[in-house]
C-alpha positions in Angstrom: 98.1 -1.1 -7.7 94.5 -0.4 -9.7 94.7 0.0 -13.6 92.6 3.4 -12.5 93.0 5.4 -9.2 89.7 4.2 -8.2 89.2 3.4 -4.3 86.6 0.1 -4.9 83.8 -1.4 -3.4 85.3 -3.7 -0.7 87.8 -0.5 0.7 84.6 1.9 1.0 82.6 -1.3 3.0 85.3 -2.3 5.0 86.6 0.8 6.3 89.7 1.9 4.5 88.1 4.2 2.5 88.7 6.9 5.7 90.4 9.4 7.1 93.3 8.4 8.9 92.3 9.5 12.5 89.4 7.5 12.7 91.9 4.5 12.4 93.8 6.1 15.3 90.8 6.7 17.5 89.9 3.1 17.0 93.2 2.3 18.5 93.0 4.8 21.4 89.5 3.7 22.1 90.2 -0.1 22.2 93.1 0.3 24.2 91.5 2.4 26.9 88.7 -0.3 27.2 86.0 2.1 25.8 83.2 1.6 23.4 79.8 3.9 24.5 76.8 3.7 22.8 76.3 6.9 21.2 73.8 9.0 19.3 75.4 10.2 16.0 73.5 12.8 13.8 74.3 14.0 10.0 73.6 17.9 9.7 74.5 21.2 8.2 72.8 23.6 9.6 72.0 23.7 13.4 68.4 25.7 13.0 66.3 26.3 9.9 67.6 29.4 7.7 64.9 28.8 4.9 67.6 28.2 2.6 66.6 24.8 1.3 68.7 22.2 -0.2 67.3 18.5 -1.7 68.9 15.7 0.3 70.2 12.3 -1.5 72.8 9.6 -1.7 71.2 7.7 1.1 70.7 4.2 -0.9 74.8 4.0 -0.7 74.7 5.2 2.9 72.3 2.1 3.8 74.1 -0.2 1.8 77.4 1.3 4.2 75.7 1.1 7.6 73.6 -2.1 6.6 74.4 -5.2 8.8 76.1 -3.5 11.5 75.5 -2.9 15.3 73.4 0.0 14.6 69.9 1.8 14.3 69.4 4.4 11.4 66.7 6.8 11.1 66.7 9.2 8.3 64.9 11.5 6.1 64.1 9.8 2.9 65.5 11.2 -0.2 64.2 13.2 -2.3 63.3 15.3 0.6 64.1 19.4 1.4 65.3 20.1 4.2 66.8 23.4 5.8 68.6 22.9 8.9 68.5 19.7 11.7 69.8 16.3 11.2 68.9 14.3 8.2 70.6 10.9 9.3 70.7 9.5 12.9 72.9 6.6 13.8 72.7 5.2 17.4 74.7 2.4 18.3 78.2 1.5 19.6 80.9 3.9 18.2 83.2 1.3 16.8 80.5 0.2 15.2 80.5 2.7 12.5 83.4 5.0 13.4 85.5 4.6 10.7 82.4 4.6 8.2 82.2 8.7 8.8 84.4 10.0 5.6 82.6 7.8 3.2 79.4 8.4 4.7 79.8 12.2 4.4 81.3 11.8 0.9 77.6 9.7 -0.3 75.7 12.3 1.0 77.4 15.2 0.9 78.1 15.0 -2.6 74.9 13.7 -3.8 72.5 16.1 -2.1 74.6 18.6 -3.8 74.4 17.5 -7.5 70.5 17.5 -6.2 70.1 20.7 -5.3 71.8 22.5 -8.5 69.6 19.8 -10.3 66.7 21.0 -8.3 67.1 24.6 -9.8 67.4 23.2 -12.9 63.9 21.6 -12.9 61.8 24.4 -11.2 63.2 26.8 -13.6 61.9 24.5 -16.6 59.4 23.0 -15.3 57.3 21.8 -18.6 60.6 21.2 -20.3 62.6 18.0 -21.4 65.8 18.2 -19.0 68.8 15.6 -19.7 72.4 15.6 -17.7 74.6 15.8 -19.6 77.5 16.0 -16.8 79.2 12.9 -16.5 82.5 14.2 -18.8 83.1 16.5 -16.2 83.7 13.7 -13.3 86.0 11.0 -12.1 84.3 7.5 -14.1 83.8 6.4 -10.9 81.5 9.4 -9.5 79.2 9.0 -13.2 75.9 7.1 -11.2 76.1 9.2 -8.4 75.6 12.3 -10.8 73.3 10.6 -13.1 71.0 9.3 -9.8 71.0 12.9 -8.2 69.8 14.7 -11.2 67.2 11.9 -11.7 66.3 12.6 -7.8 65.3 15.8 -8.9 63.3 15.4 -11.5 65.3 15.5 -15.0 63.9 13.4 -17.6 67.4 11.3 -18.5 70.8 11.5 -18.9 73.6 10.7 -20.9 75.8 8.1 -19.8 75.7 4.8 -20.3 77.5 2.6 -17.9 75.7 4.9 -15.2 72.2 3.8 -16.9 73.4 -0.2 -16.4 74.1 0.3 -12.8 70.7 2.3 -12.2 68.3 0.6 -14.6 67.5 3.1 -16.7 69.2 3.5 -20.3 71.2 6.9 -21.7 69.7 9.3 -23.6 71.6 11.1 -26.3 72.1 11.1 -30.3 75.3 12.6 -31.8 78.4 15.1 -31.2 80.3 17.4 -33.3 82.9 15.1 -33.9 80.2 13.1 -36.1 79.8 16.1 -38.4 83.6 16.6 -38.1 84.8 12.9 -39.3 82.9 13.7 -42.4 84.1 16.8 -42.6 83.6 20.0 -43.6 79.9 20.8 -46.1 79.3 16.9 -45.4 76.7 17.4 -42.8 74.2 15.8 -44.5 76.5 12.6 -44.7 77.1 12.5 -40.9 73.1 12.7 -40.4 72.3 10.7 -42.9 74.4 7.6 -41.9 72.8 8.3 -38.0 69.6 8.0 -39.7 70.8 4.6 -41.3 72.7 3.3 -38.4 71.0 3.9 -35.4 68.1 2.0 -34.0 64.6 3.2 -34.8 63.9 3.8 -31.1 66.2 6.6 -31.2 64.9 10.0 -31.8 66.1 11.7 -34.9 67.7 14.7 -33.6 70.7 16.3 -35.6 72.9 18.6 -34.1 72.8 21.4 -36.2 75.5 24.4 -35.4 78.9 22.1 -36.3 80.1 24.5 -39.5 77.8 27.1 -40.4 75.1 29.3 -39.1 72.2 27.6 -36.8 69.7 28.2 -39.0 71.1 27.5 -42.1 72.7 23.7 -40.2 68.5 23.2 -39.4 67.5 23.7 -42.7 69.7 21.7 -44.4 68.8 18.6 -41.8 65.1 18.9 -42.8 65.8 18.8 -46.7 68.7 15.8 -45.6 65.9 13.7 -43.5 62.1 14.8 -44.4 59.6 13.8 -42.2 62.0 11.6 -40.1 63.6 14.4 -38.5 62.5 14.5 -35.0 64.2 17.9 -34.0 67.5 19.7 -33.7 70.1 20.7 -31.2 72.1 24.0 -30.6 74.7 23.6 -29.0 77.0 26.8 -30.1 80.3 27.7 -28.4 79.7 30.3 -26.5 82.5 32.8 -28.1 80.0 32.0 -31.1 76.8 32.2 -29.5 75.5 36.1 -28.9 71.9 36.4 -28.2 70.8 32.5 -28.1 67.0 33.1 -27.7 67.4 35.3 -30.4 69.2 32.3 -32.1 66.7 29.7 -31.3 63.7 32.2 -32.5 65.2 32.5 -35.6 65.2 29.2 -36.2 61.6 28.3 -35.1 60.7 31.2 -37.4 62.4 29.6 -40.4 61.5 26.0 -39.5 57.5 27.0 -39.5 57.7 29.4 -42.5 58.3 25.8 -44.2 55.9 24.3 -42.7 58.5 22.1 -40.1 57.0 23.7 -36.6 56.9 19.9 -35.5 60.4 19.7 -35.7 61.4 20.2 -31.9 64.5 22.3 -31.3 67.1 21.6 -28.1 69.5 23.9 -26.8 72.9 22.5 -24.9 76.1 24.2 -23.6 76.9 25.9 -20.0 73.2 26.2 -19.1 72.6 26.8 -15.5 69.0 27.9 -14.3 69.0 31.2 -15.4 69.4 30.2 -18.9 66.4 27.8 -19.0 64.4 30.5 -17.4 65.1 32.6 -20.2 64.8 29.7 -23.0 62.2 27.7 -21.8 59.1 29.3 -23.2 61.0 29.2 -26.6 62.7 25.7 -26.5 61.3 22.0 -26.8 64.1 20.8 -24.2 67.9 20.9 -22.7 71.0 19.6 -21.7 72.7 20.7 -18.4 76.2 19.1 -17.4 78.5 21.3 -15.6 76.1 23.3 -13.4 75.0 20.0 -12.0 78.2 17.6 -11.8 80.3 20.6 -11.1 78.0 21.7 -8.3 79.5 22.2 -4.4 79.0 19.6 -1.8 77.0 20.1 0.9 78.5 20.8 4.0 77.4 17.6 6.0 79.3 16.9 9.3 78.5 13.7 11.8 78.2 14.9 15.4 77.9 12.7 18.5 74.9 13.9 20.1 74.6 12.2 23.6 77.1 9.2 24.8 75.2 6.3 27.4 72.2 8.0 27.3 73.6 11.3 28.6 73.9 15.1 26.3 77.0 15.1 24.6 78.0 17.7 22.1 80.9 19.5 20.7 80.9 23.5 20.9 78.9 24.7 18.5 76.6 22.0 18.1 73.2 21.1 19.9 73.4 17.8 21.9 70.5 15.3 22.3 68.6 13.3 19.3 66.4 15.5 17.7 63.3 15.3 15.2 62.4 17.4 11.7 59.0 18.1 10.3 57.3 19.8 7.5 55.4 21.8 9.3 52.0 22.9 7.8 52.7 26.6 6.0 55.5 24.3 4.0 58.6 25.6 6.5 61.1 22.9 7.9 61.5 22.8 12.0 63.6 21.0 14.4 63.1 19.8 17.9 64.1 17.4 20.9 63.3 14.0 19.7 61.4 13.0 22.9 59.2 15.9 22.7 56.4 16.8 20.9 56.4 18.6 17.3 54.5 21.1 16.3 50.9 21.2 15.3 49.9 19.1 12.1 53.3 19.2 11.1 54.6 15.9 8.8 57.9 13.9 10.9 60.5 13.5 8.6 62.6 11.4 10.1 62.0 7.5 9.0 63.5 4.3 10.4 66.3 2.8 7.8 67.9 0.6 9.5 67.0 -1.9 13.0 70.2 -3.8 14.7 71.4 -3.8 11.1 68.7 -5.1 9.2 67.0 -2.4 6.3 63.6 -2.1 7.8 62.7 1.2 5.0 60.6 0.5 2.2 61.2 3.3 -0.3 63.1 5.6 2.0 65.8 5.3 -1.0 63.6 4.1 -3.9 64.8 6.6 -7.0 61.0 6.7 -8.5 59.8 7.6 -4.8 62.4 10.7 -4.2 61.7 11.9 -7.1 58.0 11.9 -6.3 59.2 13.2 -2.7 61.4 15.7 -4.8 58.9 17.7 -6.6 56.1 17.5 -4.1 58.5 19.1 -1.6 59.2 21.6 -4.0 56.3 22.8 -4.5 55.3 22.3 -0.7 57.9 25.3 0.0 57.8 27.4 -3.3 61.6 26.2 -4.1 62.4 28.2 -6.8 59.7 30.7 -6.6 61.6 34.0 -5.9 63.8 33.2 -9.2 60.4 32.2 -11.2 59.8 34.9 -13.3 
């Protein structure tokens, strides 16, 4: 038994970490003698439907399929995509067969946290945007969060065993529980001993809403740190909050009557893209959590395609291997693989993977997707119809 219930490493590459009936079709399969070579595709949506959602988790899903008897083409993260396969695997069953559940759970769960990040960054798009989502996960799920938002173009994050395992360090300055340990009228304590104890290459930023009124919080930092204040965050409960821009105007106001306009102010707490749109001309920055960890799944399934080089398909599903493009007005289209796509239309379908050797350069690279990310996105006007 673990210390946490945590399903490591070693069960996800070997196997275990599956659904019981793959074990069992294993069994049937190897006792009837039969291992095809198949064509396996990764979709959620048969045709395009124009709603578009941000694919990632495919660096774990090559690390999964990596060094076995398969080939792997896929669209590279960071990419949108609306309907067709974003993964084919071609190879003998067995050889990945039991690899399904976590392969789903990678991607599924990943392009998901994506795509809410996604709407996060179109609706701010010249703002500072942190996660801040990792308390509202498993420990074990805090990368995957922290990776997908940075797919989609948010500036940093908060946590900071996530930030080991990606190379990149946490973002983040001080809770109410600071404030509170010194207790009550002793806010200027709490930010003074951050000022004194944290490194220099930390931002200034007190949190500024703990006792008393927002403004009254922000005014007292400036007079408790002078010029080293870099800004403040609001981060009001929201039985407290009422009309936040209203909040947040008020406090600009009364920070530039002082002469303190270049103190930046940072708003926190529930935000999902409606509130940035709404903020975001009035605000230096935020911090989203739940609408991004919390966000649903996408509804992946793996489909066999075509078994020994004949169409194979469950009801419902379209058989053969097929191909995805960008076309050239920015929409998403899908057709046979063998054939040809349409005119001056991008394929977005890479190889990953050769006989189980990683053949992709930057099909996974975080930097890249997020390049790939917000090119897309502008490439099909994600966003647009919520812009104004």
């Amino acid at each position: 038994m673990t210390e946490f219930d945590i399903v490591d490493a070693a069960a996800i590459r070997d196997g275990r970490a599956t659904d019981a009936y793959f074990e069992r079709t294993e069994a049937a399969l190897e006792g009837a003698g039969r291992n095809p070579r198949v064509v396996a595709e990764v979709t959620a949506d048969q045709f395009p439907d124009g709603d578009f959602e941000l694919f990632a988790g495919l660096k774990d899903a090559i690390a999964l399929l990596e060094g076995r008897d398969v080939d792997v083409d896929a669209v590279p993260e960071g990419r949108l995509f609306d309907g067709g396969p974003v993964m084919r695997i071609e190879g003998p069953y067995l050889a990945f067969a039991r690899l399904e559940t976590s392969l789903l759970g990678f991607l599924s769960h990943a392009s998901g946290m994506a795509t809410a990040a996604l709407d996060c960054r179109v609706a701010a798009p010249d703002s500072s945007v942190l996660s801040f989502g990792a308390r509202h996960v498993h420990p074990s799920m805090t990368a995957a969060v922290e990776r997908s938002a940075l797919v989609a173009g948010f500036d940093g994050f908060s946590h900071v065993a996530a930030g080991d395992l990606i190379g990149r360090e946490a973002s983040g300055t001080m809770p109410h529980a600071l404030s509170i340990c010194f207790g009550r009228g002793e806010q200027e304590a709490a930010w003074r001993a951050f000022d004194e104890a944290v490194d220099e290459s930390v931002p200034r930023i007190a949190l500024c809403d703990t006792y008393s009124d927002e403004v009254d919080e922000t005014l007292r930092a400036v007079d408790a740190l002078g010029d080293r204040l870099d800004g403040v965050r609001l981060d009001t409960t929201g039985s407290r909050r009422g009309d936040f821009r209203h909040i947040v105007r008020e406090v600009q106001w009364e920070l530039d009557a002082r002469g303190h306009a270049d103190v930046d102010v940072y708003v926190s707490g529930g935000l999902g893209p409606a509130d940035l749109r709404q903020l975001r001309d009035v605000v230096d920055g935020f911090g989203v959590g739940g609408y991004v960890s919390n966000a649903d799944p996408v509804d992946f399934a793996l489909d066999i395609v075509a078994v020994d080089g004949e169409p194979a398909a469950k009801r419902g599903k379209l058989s053969e291997a097929k191909a995805v493009y960008r076309t050239a007005d920015g929409a998403h289209a899908v057709g046979l693989a063998d054939r040809s796509g349409p005119a001056d239309a991008e394929s977005l379908m890479e190889p990953v993977i050769r006989d189980g050797e990683v053949v992709a350069d930057d099909a996974a690279d975080l930097a890249a997707a997020t390049e790939r990310a917000l090119a897309d996105a502008e490439a099909v006007g994600y966003g647009a119809d919520e812009s104004g």
